[in-house]
N, C-alpha and C positions, 0 to 999 in steps of 0.2 A: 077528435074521436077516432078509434082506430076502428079496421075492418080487417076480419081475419080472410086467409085469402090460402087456398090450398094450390099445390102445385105440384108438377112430377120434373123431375131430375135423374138421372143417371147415377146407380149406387156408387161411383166412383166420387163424382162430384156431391154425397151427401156427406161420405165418410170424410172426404178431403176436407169438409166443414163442419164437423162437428170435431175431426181432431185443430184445424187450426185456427177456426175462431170461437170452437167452445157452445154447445148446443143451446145455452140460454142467450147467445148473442147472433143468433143468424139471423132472424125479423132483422132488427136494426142492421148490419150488415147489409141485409140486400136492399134494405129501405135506403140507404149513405148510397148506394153507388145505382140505383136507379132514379132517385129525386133530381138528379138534374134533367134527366133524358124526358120529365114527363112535368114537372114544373118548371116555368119562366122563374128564370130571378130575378131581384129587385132590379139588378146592373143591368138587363136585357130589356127588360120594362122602362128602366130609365133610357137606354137608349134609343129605344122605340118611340119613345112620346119627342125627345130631341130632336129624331128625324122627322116627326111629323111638322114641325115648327120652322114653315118656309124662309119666314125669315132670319132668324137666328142662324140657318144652314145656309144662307147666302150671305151673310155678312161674319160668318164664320169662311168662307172660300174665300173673300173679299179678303179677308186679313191673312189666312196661307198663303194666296197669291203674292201681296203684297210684301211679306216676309222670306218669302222663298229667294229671292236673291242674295238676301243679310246673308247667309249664310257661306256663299262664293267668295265673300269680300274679309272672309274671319281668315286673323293668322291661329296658327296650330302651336 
């Protein structure tokens, strides 16, 4: 469902958008470059549930610990 939403702007910054993104595409324009700043995404959501998962986070350490030397012992 959409919600209409009024706002004030600076006559500079309305002309600057309706000459270059076109006066039927500004909703969505400003909807693209605010949706991240006020919804989680799925990728941050997934992240969050991972770190909640004690153990998976320690036996995830457990294995970079343990692989972190492999890496000293590589030819280039």
């Amino acid at each position: 469902m959409q919600k209409k939403l009024t706002i004030s702007i600076d006559e500079e910054v309305y002309t600057g958008l309706h000459n270059i993104i076109g006066s039927r595409k500004i909703s969505k324009f400003i909807e693209d470059l605010v949706r991240p700043y006020v919804i989680k995404s799925e990728l941050v959501s997934g992240y969050e549930q991972m770190a909640k998962d004690k153990v998976r986070e320690e036996e995830a350490l457990e294995w970079a610990e343990a692989t972190c030397g492999d890496s000293i012992h590589e030819t280039r």
